[in-house]
N, C-alpha and C positions, 0 to 999 in steps of 0.2 A: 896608244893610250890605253892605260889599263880597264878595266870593264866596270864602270858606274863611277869615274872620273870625272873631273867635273873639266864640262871644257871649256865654257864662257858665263861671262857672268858681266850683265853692262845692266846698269841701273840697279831698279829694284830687281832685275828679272836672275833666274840660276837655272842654268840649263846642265845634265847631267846625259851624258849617251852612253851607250851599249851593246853591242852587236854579239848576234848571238847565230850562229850557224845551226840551218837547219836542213841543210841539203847541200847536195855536188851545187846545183843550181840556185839554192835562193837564199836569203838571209834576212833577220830580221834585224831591223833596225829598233832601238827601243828609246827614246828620249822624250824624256820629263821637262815639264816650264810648271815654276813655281813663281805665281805672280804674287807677292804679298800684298800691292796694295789691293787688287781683285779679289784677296784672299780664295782664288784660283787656283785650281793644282789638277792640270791638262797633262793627259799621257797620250803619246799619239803613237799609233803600230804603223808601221810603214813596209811593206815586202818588196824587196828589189831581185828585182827577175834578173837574169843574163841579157834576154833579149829586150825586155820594157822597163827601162829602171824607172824607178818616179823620180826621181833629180827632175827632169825633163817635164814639163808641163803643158800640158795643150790647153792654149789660149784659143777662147771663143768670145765674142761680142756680139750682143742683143740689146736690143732696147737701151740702147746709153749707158750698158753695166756693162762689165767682162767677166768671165766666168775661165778662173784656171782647172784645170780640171787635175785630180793628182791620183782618185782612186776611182775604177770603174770597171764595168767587166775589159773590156778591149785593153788595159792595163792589168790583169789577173784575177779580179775581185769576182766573186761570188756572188753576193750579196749587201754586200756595199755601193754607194759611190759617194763621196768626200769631194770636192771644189772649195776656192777660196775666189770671192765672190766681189766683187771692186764697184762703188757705187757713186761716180763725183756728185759735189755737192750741189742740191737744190733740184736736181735728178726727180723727177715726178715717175714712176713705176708704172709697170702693165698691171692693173687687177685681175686677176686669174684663180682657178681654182685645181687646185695637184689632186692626181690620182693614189697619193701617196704622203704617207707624214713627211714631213721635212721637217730639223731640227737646226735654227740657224743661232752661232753664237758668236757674238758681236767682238772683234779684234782687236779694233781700232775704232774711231770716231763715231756717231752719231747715226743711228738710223729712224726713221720713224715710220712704223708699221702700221699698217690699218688690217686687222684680224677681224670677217667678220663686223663690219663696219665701227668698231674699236680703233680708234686710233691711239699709239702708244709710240715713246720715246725709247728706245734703246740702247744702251751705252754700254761699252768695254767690258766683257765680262757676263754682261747679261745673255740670256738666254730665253728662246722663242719656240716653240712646239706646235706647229701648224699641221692639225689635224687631217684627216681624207677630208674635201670637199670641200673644206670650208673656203672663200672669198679671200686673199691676201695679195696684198700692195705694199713696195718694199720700196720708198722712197728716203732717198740722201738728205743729211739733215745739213746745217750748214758750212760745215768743212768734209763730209764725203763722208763715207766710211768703210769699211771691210768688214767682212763675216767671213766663217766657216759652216759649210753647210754640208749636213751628211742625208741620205734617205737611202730607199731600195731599188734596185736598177726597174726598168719600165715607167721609170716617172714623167707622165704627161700632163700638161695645164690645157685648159680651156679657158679663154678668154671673157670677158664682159659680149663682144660681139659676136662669141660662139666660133669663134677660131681656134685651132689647135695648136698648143706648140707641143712640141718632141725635143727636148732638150740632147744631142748627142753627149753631153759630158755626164747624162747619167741613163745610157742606153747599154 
């Protein structure tokens, strides 16, 4: 397929790919989603290694969520890590508090966030910016929902009962 081809296109959505060689060993993948009714326009880099492609996803489950994991260091990243974040519906959340920003933007369905004792509704398209420290509760609103969340690798939560979690999919 030729380079900024369009390859599929179902609904409102228009996806355009790209591949660009950037080494004996790596490439980058470049594809664009043009959602017109979110009036969205998401570009997502993706580096596929020889030995760690991201095709392949590590699944992890907590707390009644699943967490795919797709960019991280133990997959090549640096300074990233990027998950897609599975939430069924009516799902109640851990309140905790990250040692790092997280930036979570809503896929699919319904989330509703409590920031800082804020409670807020989140839907398709929107976007969430949880600061260092602050208090967040990520519960499913009535048919589930999905997010993309990215932050900085070392990102640890404390809980309400002063537990720790160490999330591996962003270690």
């Amino acid at each position: 397929m030729p380079s900024g081809a369009l390859r599929a296109r179902r609904g409102r959505c228009l996806a355009q790919e790209r591949h660009l060689t950037l080494g004996a060993r790596e490439k980058m993948l470049f594809f664009r989603v043009r959602a017109a009714k979110h009036h969205l326009d998401l570009v997502v880099y993706r580096r596929i290694h020889a030995r760690c492609p991201t095709r392949r996803r590590h699944l992890f489950e907590t707390h009644g969520s699943s967490f795919s994991s797709y960019v991280a260091p133990f997959r090549g990243s640096s300074q990233l890590c990027a998950w897609r974040l599975d939430v069924p519906a009516g799902l109640e959340g851990v309140p905790h508090r990250p040692s790092r920003e997280e930036v979570l933007l809503v896929l699919d369905g319904e989330l509703h966030v409590t920031l800082d004792g804020e409670r807020t509704k989140v839907r398709p398209g929107e976007v969430v910016l949880v600061p260092v420290g602050s208090e967040l509760c990520v519960d499913g609103g009535p048919t589930g929902a999905s997010a993309w969340v990215t932050t900085t690798p070392g990102l640890e939560a404390v809980t309400a009962n002063g537990s720790r979690i160490t999330p591996p999919w962003a270690q």
